[in-house]
Steps between C-alpha positions, in 0.01 A plus 500: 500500500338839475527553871918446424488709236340802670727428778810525266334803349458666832877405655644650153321792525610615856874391386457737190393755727738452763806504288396813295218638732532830585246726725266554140472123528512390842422626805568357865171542682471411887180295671445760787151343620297119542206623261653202253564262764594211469590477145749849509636547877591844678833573470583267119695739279354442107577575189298671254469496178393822368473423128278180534181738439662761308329613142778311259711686259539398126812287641404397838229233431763321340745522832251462802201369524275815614184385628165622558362515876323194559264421792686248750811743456700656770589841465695826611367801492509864606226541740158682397477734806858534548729476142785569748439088631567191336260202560490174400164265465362245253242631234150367515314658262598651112294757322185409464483237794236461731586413872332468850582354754282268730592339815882565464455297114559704222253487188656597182245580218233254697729234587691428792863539463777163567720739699753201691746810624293683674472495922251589722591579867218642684200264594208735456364671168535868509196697323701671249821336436363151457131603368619727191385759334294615784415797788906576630511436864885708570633776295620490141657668249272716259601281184331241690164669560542651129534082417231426752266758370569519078599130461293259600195341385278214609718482843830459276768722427628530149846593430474791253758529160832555642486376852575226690344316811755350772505317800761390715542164567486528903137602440394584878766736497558695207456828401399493143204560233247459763640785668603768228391427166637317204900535319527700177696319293765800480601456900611145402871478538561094390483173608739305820725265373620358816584552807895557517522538916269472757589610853253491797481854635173696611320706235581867701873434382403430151267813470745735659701736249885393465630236724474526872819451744258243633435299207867496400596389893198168428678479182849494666389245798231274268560473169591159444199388776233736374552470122245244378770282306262330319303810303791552357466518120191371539263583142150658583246405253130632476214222511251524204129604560218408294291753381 
């Protein structure tokens, strides 16, 4: 019964904001890349709910449910190195938190973490990205080394007081904490809804400013084979981690 009523909760929410959303309180978003593969799928079109993690008003507890991050929680955000990008991953660790990973398993605060939507694609184990914190073997950002260097301890690295840790889900293939530091909590924009189109076109088209003559000629010629019918509407949940 509690899984129906958070599922009623959820649908009424996204109608709420659909009928009387404007851009303060949702915002269309676009998957341009595979770093949450296979759970969130390049080209799904989602909406976002930009008050979920907003600070509540002396009204607006009693009209939405604002929330605090929670680990297990997937999130968009203005990216760290680049405020001019929006990413999307799932948060790992919370202030506070302790993480490493070991073997491509992630420990959170000494125990390994359930995480059932995560993939792995790539056979081998890479040095850094699947043996974490340790020496970087490519480039990255300097809000990783500044992580790397000021917050870790005993071969862990703890998320510091307003900051998060994410991952994406496609975990071979994602360009996240590992590689430029942790999210202050002020680049969080809100939380997907769902996914309200999906269309199978290559990231370049997504990326690219405005819409290309080319995309609108695949759009013209493929829509109805190319849209993935059944994403449509389809509710995207986070997964609870244990601390």
């Amino acid at each position: 019964m509690a899984h129906v009523r958070s599922a009623i909760s959820e649908w009424a929410i996204t109608i709420i904001l659909l009928l009387f959303g404007t851009t303060t309180l949702v915002q269309a978003f676009v998957i341009p890349t595979g770093s949450m593969e296979e759970n969130l799928l390049i080209g799904d079109h989602l909406l976002v709910d930009k008050l979920a993690y907003a600070p509540a008003g002396p009204l607006g507890s009693f009209l939405l449910p604002y929330l605090e991050v929670k680990r297990g929680d997937i999130v968009v955000f203005r990216y760290p190195a680049d405020v001019r990008q929006t990413f999307v991953k799932r948060v790992i660790g919370v202030p506070g938190d302790r993480i490493r990973i070991a073997g491509k398993e992630v420990f959170l605060n000494g125990r390994r973490a359930e995480e059932p939507y995560k993939f792995h694609k790539t056979p081998y184990i890479d040095s850094y990205r699947d043996n974490f914190p340790s020496e970087p073997n490519t480039r990255v950002d300097v809000r990783a080394l500044d992580m790397l260097e000021r917050h870790t301890s005993n071969g862990e690295v703890v998320v510091p007081p307003g900051a998060y840790f994410v991952l994406g889900d496609n975990r071979d293939s994602s360009l996240d904490s590992r590689y430029w530091g942790f999210v202050p909590r002020e680049n969080i924009i809100g939380k997907p809804l769902l996914v309200y189109w999906s269309y199978d076109a290559p990231t370049h088209r997504l990326t690219s400013p405005g819409v290309s003559l080319e995309h609108l000629r695949d759009l013209a010629a493929n829509f109805f084979t190319k849209t993935r019918w059944r994403r449509t509407f389809l509710l995207i949940r986070g997964h609870p981690l244990q601390p």
